[in-house]
C-alpha positions, -999 to +999 in steps of 0.1 A: -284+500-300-287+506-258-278+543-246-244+527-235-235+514-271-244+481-266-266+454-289-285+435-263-294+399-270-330+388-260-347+352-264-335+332-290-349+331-327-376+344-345-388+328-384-391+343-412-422+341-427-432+347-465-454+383-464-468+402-487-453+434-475-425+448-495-390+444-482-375+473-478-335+469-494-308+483-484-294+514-503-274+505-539-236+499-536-215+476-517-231+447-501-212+453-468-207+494-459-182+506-432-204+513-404-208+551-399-233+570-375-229+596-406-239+571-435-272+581-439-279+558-468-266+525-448-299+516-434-309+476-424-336+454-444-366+445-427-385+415-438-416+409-421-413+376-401-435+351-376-429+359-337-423+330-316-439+342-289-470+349-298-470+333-335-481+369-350-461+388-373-433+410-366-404+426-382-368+412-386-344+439-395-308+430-409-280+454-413-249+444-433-222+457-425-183+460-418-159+471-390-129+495-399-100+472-393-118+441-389-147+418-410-180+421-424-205+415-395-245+410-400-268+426-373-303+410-368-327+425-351-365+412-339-394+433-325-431+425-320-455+450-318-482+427-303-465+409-274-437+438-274-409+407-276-377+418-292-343+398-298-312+411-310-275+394-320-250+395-347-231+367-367-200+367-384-204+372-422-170+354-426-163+316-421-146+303-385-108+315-387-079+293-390-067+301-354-087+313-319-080+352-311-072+364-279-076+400-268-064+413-239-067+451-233-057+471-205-085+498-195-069+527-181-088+558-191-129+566-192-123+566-233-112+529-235-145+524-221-155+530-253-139+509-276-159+494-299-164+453-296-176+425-316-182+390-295-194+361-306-214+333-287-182+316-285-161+336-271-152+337-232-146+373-214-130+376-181-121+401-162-094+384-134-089+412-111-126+408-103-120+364-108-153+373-132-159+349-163-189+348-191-182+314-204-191+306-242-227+300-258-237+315-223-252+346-241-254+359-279-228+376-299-233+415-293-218+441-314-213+469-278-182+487-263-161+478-236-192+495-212-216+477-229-204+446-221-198+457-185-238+466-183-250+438-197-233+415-175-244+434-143-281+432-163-277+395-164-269+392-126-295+416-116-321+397-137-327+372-108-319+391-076-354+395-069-357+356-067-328+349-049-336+375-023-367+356-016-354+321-015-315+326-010-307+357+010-272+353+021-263+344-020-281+376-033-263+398-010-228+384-022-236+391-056-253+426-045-219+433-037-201+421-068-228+441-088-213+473-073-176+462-079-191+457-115-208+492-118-174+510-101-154+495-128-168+520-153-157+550-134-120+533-143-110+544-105-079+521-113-067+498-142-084+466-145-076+437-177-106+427-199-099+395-216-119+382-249-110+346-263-121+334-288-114+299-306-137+306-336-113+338-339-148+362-348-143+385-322-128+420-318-115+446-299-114+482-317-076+502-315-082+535-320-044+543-331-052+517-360-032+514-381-006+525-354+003+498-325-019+500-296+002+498-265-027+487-242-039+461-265-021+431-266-040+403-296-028+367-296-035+346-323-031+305-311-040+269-325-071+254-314-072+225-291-089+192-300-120+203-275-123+239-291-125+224-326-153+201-309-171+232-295-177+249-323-190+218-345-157+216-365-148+179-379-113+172-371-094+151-403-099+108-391-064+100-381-053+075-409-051+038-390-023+024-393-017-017-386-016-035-356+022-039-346+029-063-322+036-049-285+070-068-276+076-044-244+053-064-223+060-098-233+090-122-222+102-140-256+116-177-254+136-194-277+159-229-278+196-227-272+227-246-261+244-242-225+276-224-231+293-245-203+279-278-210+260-273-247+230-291-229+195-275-245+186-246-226+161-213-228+168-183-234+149-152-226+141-122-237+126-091-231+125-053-246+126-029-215+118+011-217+146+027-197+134+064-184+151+088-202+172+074-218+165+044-246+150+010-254+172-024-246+171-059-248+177-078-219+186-118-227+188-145-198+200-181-199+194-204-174+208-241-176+189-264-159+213-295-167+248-275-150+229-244-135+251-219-156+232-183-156+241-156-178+225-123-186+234-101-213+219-070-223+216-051-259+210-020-270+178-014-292+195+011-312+220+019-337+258+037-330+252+070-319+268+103-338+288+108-307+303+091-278+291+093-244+315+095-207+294+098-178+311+110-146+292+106-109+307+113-078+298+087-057+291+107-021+270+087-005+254+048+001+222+059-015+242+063-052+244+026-050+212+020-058+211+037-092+203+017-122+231+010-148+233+000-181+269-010-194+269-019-228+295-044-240+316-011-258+317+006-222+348+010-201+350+018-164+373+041-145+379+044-110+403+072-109+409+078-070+418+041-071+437+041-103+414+014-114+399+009-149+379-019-164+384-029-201+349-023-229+356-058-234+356-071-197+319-081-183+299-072-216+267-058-215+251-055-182+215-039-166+223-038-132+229-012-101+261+011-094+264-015-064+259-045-087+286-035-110+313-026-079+306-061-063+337-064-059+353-032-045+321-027-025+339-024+010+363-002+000+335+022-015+307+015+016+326+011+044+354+034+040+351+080+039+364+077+004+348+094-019+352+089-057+348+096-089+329+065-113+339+073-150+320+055-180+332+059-210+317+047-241+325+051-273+292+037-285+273+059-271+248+033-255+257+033-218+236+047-190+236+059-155+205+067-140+198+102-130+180+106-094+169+143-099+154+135-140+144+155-152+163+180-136+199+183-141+221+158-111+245+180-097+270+153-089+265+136-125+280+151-160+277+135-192+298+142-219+289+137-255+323+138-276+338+128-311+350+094-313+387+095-322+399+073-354+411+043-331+377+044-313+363+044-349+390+014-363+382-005-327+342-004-334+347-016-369+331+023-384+362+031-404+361+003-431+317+005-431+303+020-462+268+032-455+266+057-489+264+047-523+268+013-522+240+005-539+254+020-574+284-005-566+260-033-573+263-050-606+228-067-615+229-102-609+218-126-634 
C-alpha cells in the first residue's frame, strides 16, 4: 500500500506456478477478517509463482479480507526480485450485484480525502468540475482513498509527458496544466464532486458516520442497461419469439362488393392507419366504376371506451383548418356561436380535416372575424381532433372525458349487453 493509501495496479498478470516452497497460510479463523492496521495475525498468503516478465520465479501474495460496512474483497499482490516487476489489484470476492452502484460524494474537508475506496475495473470515476473521466477496464480495481485515486490519476498522466514534450509540445503543456488543477484538488481549497459508477455494483465509498447517514455521500442503486450487462460479459435471458403476425398497417386490403347506388360489383378498400396520439382505425373506400358513386367510411380499431369523450377547440385562426379529424359514426357536432349542431347519426364516420368537415359553413368561418367554438361530443369515446402542440398540452383545445348518462348508454345499445357471467348461463348443448 503507497504512502498515500493507495493499492497501485502495474502490468497485468502473473501465473502461478507449482514450487516447492511452503505456502505460507493465513492465520486460523475466519476465512475473510475485517481489515485492521491493528490485526497483527491478518497477514496475506504468498505462493511462489512464474513472472511474466522475465519467466523466473516470484512471489504472489493474497490477502483476504473484508471492508467494515461493505464485502469481502481479495488483494493480490506480485513482485519479482530478479527483474524488480511488481503488479498489484483486487477482485471482488462476491458475484456481480443485481443493480450498478453509484457513489457520489461531496469532498469538503482534508479528512474526506481519506475515505477509504474500493474500485473495480468496471467502474467509471469523474470528477465534473474538472470535466475529468477514468472510463472502465481503463486501469485495475485498487483498494486506495479518495487521495489515492487522485495520485494515481495525475501518475497516469504524468507517465507519458516526457514523450509528448518531445513530439507534441503544445498537448503536454495543456495537460501540464490539468496535472496541477489535479494536485490542488488535494489541498480541498474548495468543494469539488467525485463520482464512482459502477454497473457491476463492486465498488465502494467508506462513510465514516456508518451506521449513521452520511450527509455528503449520496449512493444510488439503478438497473443496468442492455450495454452494461454486455460490458461486463453478462448473458441477457433470449427474448422468447413469438410468431410472425401479419403487418396489415402498410398494406391496402381489397375485397368484392355491390354499389350502394346501382348494386353494380364494385371494390372496396381498406386500410388500418396509426393516428398520432391517439388510436388505430380503419379507413374503408368504395369506388363505383359503373355510376361513379364514392364513399369513404372510417372505423374505429377499438372497443367502447370506459368514458366518453367532448373535445372543444376554439377555432382562432385559418391555420386550425388544416387539423386532422376523425368523427366516428357516434360523434355529434356543435357549433354553439351559430346555434348549430349536427346529429351522431348524420355523416357517419369520417377521417378528414376541421375544413373538410365545415365544407359547408366554410365562408362564414374563413372569411368572416367570427370566432368560434367547435364542440365534439362523443359518447363513444372514439372521436379525435388533432392536437398541433402534441405532445404538449393545445391551449385552445380541451378534452373532456365524462360518464355516459343512461340514455347515452340505452342509445349505444350498452344497457341491455351482458359481458359477465354469461358463460354459466349456458346449458351444454347436445
Amino acid at each position: 500500500m503507497a504512502a498515500d493509501g493507495a493499492v497501485e495496479p502495474g502490468p497485468p498478470a502473473a501465473v502461478a506456478a507449482p514450487s516447492s516452497a511452503p505456502a505460507r497460510a493465513p492465520a486460523s479463523g475466519r476465512l475473510f477478517r475485517p481489515i485492521s492496521a491493528e490485526d497483527e495475525e491478518q497477514q496475506p498468503t504468498e505462493i511462489e509463482s512464474l513472472c511474466m516478465n522475465c519467466f523466473r520465479n516470484g512471489m504472489t501474495r493474497l490477502l483476504l479480507t473484508k471492508i467494515p460496512f461493505f464485502r469481502e474483497i481479495i488483494v493480490s499482490s506480485f513482485s519479482c526480485e530478479h527483474c524488480g516487476w511488481d503488479n498489484t489489484e483486487i477482485q471482488s470476492a462476491g458475484r456481480i450485484q443485481d443493480q450498478g452502484v453509484r457513489y457520489t460524494l461531496t469532498v469538503r474537508t482534508p479528512e474526506d480525502m481519506n475515505r477509504e475506496v474500493v474500485k473495480t475495473d468496471s467502474a467509471t470515476t469523474r470528477i465534473p468540475e474538472l470535466d475529468f473521466e477514468i472510463p472502465a477496464f481503463s486501469q485495475k480495481g485498487a483498494l486506495t482513498t479518495v487521495e489515492g485515486l487522485i495520485s494515481r490519476a495525475v501518475s497516469g498522466l504524468e507517465q507519458d509527458q516526457p514523450t509528448r514534450r518531445a513530439n507534441e509540445d503544445a498537448i503536454a503543456e495543456r495537460i501540464d496544466e490539468f496535472i496541477v488543477k489535479l494536485k490542488e484538488l488535494k489541498q480541498v481549497a474548495s468543494p469539488f464532486t467525485l463520482i464512482i459508477d459502477d454497473p457491476s455494483g463492486n465498488s465502494f465509498v467508506e462513510n465514516p458516520h456508518a451506521p449513521r447517514k452520511d450527509d455528503a455521500l449520496v449512493i444510488t442503486h439503478y438497473n443496468r442497461t442492455l450495454q452494461q450487462e454486455e460490458m461486463l460479459g453478462l448473458q441477457a435471458e433470449a427474448p422468447e419469439e413469438k410468431p410472425e403476425e401479419e403487418d396489415l398497417r402498410n398494406e391496402v386490403l381489397q375485397f368484392n362488393t355491390n354499389c350502394p347506388e346501382c348494386n353494380a360489383p364494385a371494390q372496396t378498400n381498406m386500410k388500418l392507419v396509426q393516428i398520432p396520439h391517439f388510436k388505430e382505425v380503419i379507413i374503408m373506400a368504395t369506388n363505383c366504376e359503373n355510376c361513379g358513386h364514392r364513399t369513404n367510411e372510417v372505423k374505429s380499431g377499438g372497443a367502447v371506451e370506459p368514458l366518453g369523450t367532448r373535445i372543444t377547440l376554439h377555432i382562432t385562426d385559418p391555420s386550425d383548418m388544416t387539423r386532422d379529424l376523425l368523427k366516428s359514426e357516434t360523434c355529434s357536432v356543435e357549433i354553439p356561436e351559430l346555434e348549430f349542431e349536427l346529429g351522431m347519426a348524420v355523416l357517419g364516420g369520417k377521417f378528414t380535416t376541421l375544413e373538410g368537415l365545415l365544407k359547408d359553413i366554410r365562408e362564414l368561418i374563413l372569411e368572416g372575424n367570427l370566432k368560434v367554438h367547435f364542440v365534439m361530443n362523443d359518447p363513444a369515446g372514439n372521436s379525435y381532433l388533432q392536437n398541433v402542440y402534441a405532445p404538449e398540452d393545445d391551449p385552445e383545445m380541451k378534452v373532456e372525458r365524462y360518464k355516459r348518462t343512461f340514455d347515452q348508454n340505452e342509445e349505444l345499445g350498452l344497457n341491455d349487453m351482458k359481458t359477465e357471467g354469461y358463460e354459466t348461463g349456458l346449458a351444454p348443448q347436445r
